[in-house]
N, C-alpha and C positions, 0 to 999 in steps of 0.2 A: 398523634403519631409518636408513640415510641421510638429511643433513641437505637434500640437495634433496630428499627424499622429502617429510621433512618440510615444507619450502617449499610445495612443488604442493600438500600437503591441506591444509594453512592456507591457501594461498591461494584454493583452489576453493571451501574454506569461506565466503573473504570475498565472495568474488565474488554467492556464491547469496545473502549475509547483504545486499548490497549491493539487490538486487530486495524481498528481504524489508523493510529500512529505508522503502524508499520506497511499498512499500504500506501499512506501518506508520502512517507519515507521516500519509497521506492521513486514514486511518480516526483516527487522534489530532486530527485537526486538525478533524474533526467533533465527535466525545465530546467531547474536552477541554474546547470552544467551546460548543456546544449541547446536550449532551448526549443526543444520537444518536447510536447504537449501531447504527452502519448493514454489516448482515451480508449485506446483500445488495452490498458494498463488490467481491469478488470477480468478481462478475457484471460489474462495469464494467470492469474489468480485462479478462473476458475478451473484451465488444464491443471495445475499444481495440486489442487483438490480430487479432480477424478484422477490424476494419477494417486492420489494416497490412497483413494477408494478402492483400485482396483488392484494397489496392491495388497492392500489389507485382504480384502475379501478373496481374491482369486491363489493369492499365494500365502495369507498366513502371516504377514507384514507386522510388526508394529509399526501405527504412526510415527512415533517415535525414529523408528530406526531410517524411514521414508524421509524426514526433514533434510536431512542433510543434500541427499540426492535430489528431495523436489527443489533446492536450492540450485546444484549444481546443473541439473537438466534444463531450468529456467534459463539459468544466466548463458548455458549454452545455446538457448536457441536463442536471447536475445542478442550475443555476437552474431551468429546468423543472420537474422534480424536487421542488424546494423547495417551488416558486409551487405547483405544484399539492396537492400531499400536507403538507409539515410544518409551512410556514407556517399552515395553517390548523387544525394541531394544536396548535400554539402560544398560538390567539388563543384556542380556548375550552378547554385543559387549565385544571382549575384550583392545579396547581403543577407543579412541576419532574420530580418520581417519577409524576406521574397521566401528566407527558406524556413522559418515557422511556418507561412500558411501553406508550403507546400507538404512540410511534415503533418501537419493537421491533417490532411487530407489523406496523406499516406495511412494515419491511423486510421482513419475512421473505415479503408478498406479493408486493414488489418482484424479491425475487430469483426464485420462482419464476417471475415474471413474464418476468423479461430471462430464466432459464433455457430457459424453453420457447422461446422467440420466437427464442435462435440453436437450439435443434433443430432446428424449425420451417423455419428459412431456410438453414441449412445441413447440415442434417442431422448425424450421430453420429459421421462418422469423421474419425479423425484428418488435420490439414490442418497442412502446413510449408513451408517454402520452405528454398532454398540461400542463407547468404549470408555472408560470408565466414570461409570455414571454415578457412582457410587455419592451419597452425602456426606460434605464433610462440615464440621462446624466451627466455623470461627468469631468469636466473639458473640455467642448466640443465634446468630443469624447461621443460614445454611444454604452451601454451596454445591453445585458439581463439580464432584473432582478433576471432569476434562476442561472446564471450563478455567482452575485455576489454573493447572497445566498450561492454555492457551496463552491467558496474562501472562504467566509468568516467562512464557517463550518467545512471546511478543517483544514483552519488557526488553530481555535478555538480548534478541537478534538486535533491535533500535538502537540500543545504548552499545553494542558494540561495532556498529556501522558510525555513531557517532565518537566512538573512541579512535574509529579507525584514522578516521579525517581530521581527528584534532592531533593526533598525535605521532600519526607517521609521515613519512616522507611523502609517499603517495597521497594519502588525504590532506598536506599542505599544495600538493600539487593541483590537486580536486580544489582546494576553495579559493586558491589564488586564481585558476579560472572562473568561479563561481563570481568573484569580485573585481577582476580587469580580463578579459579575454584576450587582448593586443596584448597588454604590460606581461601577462604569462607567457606568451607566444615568444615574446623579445627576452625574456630572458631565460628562452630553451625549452622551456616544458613541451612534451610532444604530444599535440591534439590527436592525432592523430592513433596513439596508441590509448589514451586517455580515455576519450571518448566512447569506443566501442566498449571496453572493460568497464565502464561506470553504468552505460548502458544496460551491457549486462546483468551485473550486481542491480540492478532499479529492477530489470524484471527477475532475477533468485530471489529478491525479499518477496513479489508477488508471489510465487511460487511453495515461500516459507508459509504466507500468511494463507496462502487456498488451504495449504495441508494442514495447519493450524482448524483454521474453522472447520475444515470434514469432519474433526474430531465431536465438532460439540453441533454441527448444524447441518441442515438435509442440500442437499448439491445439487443445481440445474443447469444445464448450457446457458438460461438466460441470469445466473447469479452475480456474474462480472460486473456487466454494467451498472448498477447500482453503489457498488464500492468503487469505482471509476466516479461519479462523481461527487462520494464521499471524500474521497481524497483530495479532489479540487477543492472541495469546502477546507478541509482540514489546514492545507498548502495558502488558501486565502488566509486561513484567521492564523494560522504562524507567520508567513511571511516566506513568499518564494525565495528560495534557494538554504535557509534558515531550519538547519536539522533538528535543532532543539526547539526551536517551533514548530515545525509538525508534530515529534512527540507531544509537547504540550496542548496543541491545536488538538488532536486526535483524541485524549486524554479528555480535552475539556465537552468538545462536542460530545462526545460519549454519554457524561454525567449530565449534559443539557436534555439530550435525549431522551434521558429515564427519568430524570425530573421533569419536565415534560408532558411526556406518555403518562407517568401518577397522576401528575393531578389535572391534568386535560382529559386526553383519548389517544390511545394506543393508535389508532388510525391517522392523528396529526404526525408522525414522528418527520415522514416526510419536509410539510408545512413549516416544523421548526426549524428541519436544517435549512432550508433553502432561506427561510427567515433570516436565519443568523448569518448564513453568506451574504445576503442581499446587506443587513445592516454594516456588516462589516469594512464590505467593499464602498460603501457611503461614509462610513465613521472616520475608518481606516484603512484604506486602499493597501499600505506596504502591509499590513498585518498585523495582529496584537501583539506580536511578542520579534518582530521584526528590529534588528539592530541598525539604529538611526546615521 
């Protein structure tokens, strides 16, 4: 195997691990925070995509110009979201574990919820659009132009959600609850307004990352759940609550994938990931890249 060889499947690895991180993301920045374990995370991903589709296609759209909004629209229905269902699981849970397994449950309505309602409105088949498909070549090896687009907006959104928490006021406020919930409480931070807003922002990143893959890959009402519990795998092998471990997690599982799929069977990909979860949570329960 030649060494561009080797280049394109690492690279393609990173590329898919690049989608993977930033749904990762999202779904970490809910748990870690609140402790919701929102599986219906997927589902949002996939509205955020058929909304790109159908703005492309019905009005002339660039994808492009669509991100910003499938972000904004996202985050607005997940304050919605919030106000209506988790907030008020919160206020009469009477701890922490009473009110995970109730949010659990809340999601899994959730998603069948969003599930039916794109069958519903657009029916079961598959739906894509053209967009710049064009090859480009790096290093010998050759790429899809939408595809490096995708990495590199993935890349782009991840590290700026992880800028945002290291370095502003709000994301010291974000990980000092990430790291004491009481001790942040005690010294003012307001859950309250905290929580729905980060919420939110956990489903805009799904919403980035749906309109993200329209660009390079065919969209179904049932495409959600599948990157729902790629993100659990991702969020295990980072380490919950841990931003730069999901990038890394999502990045890694990516290149295991394609490396993988080469030299096994494209039909294991499955097999691997759930493989690598399983070992992980045996190796290493807090996560590979989890701060001790």
């Amino acid at each position: 195997m030649s060494l561009t060889a080797w280049f394109e499947l690492i690279a393609s690895g990173l590329i898919t691990g690049g989608i993977y991180a930033l749904v990762g993301l999202g779904l970490n920045l809910q748990y870690g925070l609140m402790r919701i374990l929102n599986i219906a995370h997927g589902e949002f991903l996939m509205l955020g995509a058929y909304a790109t589709w159908m703005a492309h296609t019905l009005l002339g759209w660039s994808p492009l110009a669509v991100l910003p909004l499938a972000f904004a629209g996202l985050m607005l229905i997940g304050l919605a979201v919030h106000a209506l269902t988790f907030r008020k699981l919160a206020a009469e849970a009477p701890n922490v574990d009473v009110f995970e397994a109730r949010g659990l449950m809340v999601a899994f309505g959730l998603m069948f919820l969003v599930q039916n309602f794109a069958s519903w409105a657009w029916g079961g088949d598959l739906r894509g659009y053209d967009y710049l498909t064009t090859p480009v070549a790096i290093g010998g090896a050759q790429f899809a132009a939408n595809k490096l687009v995708v990495f590199g907006l993935a890349l782009v959104f991840a590290l700026a959600l992880m800028a945002l928490l290291r370095f502003t006021m709000l994301g010291k406020g974000v990980r000092a609850l990430m790291q004491s919930p009481t001790g942040a409480q005690l010294v003012g931070i307001d859950t309250k307004r905290l929580h729905p807003l980060m919420f939110g922002v956990g489903l805009g990143l799904s919403g980035v990352a749906g309109c993200l893959l329209s660009m390079a890959y065919t969209i179904t009402p049932s495409m959600g759940e599948p990157y729902t519990v790629t993100a659990l795998i991702v969020i295990t092998l980072g380490g919950f609550g841990s931003m730069g471990g999901a990038l890394a997690g999502g990045l890694l599982l990516g290149v295991i994938e394609a490396l993988g799929m080469h030299f096994t069977n494209p039909s294991l990909k499955s097999l691997l990931s759930y493989g690598v979860f399983i070992a992980v949570l045996l190796w290493k329960p807090n996560g590979l890249f989890a701060k001790r």
